[in-house]
Each structure stands twice: as structure tokens, then as C-alpha cells.
Legacy VTK file of the C-alpha trace (Angstrom):
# vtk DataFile Version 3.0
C-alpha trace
ASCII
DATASET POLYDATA
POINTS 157 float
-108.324 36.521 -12.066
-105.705 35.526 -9.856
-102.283 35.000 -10.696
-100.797 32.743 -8.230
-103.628 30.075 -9.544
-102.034 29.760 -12.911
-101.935 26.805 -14.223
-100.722 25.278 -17.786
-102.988 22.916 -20.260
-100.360 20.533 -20.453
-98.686 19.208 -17.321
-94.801 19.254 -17.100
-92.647 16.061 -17.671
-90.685 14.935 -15.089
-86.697 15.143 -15.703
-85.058 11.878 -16.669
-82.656 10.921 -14.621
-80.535 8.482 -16.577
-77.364 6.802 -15.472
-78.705 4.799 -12.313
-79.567 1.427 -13.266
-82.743 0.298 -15.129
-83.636 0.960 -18.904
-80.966 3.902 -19.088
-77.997 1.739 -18.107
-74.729 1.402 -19.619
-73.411 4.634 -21.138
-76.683 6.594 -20.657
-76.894 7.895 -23.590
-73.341 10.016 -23.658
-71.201 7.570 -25.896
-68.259 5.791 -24.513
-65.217 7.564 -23.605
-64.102 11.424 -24.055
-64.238 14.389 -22.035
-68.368 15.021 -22.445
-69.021 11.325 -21.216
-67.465 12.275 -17.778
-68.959 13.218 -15.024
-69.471 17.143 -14.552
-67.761 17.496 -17.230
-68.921 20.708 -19.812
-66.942 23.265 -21.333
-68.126 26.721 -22.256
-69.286 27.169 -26.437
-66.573 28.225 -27.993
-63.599 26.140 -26.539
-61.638 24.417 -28.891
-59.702 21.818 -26.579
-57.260 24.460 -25.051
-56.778 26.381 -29.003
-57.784 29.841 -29.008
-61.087 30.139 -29.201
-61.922 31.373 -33.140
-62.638 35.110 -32.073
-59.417 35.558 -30.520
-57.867 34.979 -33.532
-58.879 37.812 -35.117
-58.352 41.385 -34.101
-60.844 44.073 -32.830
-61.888 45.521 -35.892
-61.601 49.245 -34.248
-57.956 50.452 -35.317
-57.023 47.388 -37.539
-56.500 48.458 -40.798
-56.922 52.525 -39.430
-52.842 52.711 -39.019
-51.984 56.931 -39.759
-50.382 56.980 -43.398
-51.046 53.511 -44.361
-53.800 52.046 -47.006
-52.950 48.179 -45.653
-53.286 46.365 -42.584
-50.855 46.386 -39.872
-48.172 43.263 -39.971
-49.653 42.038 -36.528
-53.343 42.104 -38.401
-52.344 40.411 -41.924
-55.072 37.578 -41.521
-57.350 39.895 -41.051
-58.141 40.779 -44.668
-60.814 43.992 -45.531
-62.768 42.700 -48.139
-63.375 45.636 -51.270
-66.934 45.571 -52.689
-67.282 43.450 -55.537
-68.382 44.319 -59.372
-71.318 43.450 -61.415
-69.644 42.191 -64.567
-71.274 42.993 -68.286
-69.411 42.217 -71.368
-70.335 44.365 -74.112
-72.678 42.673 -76.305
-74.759 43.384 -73.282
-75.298 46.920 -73.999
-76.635 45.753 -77.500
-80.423 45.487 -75.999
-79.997 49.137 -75.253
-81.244 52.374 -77.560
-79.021 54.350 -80.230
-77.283 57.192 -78.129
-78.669 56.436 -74.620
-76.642 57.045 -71.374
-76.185 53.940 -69.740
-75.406 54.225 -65.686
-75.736 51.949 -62.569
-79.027 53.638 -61.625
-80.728 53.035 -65.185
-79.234 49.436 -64.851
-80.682 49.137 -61.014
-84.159 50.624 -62.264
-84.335 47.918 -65.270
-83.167 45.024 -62.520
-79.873 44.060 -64.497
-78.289 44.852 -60.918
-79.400 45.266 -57.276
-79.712 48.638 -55.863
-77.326 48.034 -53.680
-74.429 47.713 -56.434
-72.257 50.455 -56.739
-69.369 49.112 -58.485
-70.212 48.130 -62.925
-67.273 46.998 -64.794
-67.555 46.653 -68.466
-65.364 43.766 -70.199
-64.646 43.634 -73.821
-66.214 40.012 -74.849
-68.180 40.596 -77.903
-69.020 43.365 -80.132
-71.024 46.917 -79.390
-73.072 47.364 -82.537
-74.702 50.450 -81.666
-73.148 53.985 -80.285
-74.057 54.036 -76.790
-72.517 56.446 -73.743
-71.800 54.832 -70.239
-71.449 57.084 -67.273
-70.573 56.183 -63.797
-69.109 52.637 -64.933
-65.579 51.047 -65.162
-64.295 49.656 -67.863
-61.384 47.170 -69.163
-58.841 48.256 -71.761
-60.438 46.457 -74.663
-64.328 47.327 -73.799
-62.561 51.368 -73.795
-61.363 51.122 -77.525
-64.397 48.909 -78.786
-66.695 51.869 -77.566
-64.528 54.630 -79.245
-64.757 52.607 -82.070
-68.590 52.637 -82.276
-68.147 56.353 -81.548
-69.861 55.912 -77.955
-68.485 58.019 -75.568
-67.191 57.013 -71.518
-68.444 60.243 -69.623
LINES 1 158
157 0 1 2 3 4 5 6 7 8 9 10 11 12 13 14 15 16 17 18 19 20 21 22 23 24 25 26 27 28 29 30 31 32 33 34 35 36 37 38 39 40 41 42 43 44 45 46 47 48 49 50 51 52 53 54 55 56 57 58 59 60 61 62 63 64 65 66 67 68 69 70 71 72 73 74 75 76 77 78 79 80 81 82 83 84 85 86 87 88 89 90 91 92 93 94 95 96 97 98 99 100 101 102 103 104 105 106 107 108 109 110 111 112 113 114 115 116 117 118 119 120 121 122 123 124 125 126 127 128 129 130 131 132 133 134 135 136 137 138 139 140 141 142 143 144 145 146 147 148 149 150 151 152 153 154 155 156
């Protein structure tokens, strides 16, 4: 086989060169007006018309929010917001579906598929009643949900 006598199945189509009389005439398919009807005009992705293009608005994420002695971001980096992980929400009638005195964590409610593995974070509102004593481990809870479970005699381990 030699490859210098390669050849494709389909032959190539020749460029179109619109713009120069004929069928194509007119505006030549680029609109009327504006800076991409010119000619050479272009601009790179990512220019916004002379605005900063959208990555320079936001710092390098290296030393942002990584200031000695401080839990928030610097003044200079305030749009920059660190986003905290987010909770899967249960209310406690929830829990109901559970067994008399079983420990309920976030890796017994990963293994049944209430949450994805990947959810660390279980916070435990009071909406409804807990009819049966249950203890939680591992989860967060609101003020309410805390003194319906003592309640039930349920314990927060």
C-alpha cells in the first residue's frame, strides 16, 4: 500500500466564493450592516465589543478566598462567591418508614437511594410527626425536629 496514493470515497467540494456577482449577490449571506458584515472583519471568541471579556471578571481562583486569618473573601474578590455544599432535606415524618430503634445515617440513607452517594450534608426539619423512637447519627438537625425526637425518646448521636 502506498500512502501518497490515498484517495477519499467522496470527492471534496469546492469553496464558495460568495460576494462577486451572480446568485450570491447583494449581502452574501452576512446581513446588512455591523461589524461581522465588513470586510476582514472577525474578532477573537470571547470579545464582548471592547467589555472585559467574562473570565477577566473573575479572579484566579488560586489565593482568592485563601487570605491568612480570614474565613471570607478578600474585598477586591467579593463577586467571586465560594459556593458551600448543599443539604438533602427530610422532614420528619420521613423517618416514619424506618424500624423501631434503628440508627439512621447518610450511608444507610445512600445504600437505600433516599440520597446520592455523593451527599454528605442531611438536615432534618421538623414538618410532621416522628411516631416511632428512632436514633440519627451523622445528620443535622433544626430546632424543632431536635425536641420532636427527644420527645419520642430517639436519641441524636
Amino acid at each position: 500500500m502506498d500512502l501518497s496514493k490515498l484517495q477519499s470515497k467522496t470527492p471534496r467540494k469546492p469553496y464558495r466564493r460568495v460576494g462577486r456577482g451572480g446568485k450570491r449577490g447583494t449581502y452574501s449571506g452576512k446581513g446588512s450592516k455591523g461589524q461581522k458584515s465588513r470586510a476582514g472583519a472577525g474578532f477573537k471568541p470571547g470579545f464582548r465589543g471592547g467589555d472585559n471579556r467574562i473570565w477577566q471578571l473573575f479572579p484566579k481562583q488560586r489565593g482568592a478566598s485563601k487570605k491568612p486569618g480570614s474565613n471570607r473573601p478578600h474585598v477586591k474578590h467579593r463577586y467571586y462567591r465560594i459556593r458551600g455544599d448543599k443539604f438533602a432535606v427530610f422532614n420528619l415524618d420521613f423517618f416514619n418508614r424506618f424500624d423501631e430503634g434503628q440508627i439512621v445515617n447518610p450511608k444507610l440513607l445512600a445504600e437505600q437511594g433516599w440520597i446520592s452517594k455523593l451527599e454528605k450534608h442531611v438536615k432534618v426539619l421538623g414538618d410532621g410527626e416522628l411516631k416511632k423512637r428512632i436514633d440519627f447519627q451523622g445528620l443535622k438537625f433544626s430546632r424543632s425536629a431536635e425536641s420532636k425526637i427527644a420527645k419520642t425518646g430517639g436519641k441524636i448521636l
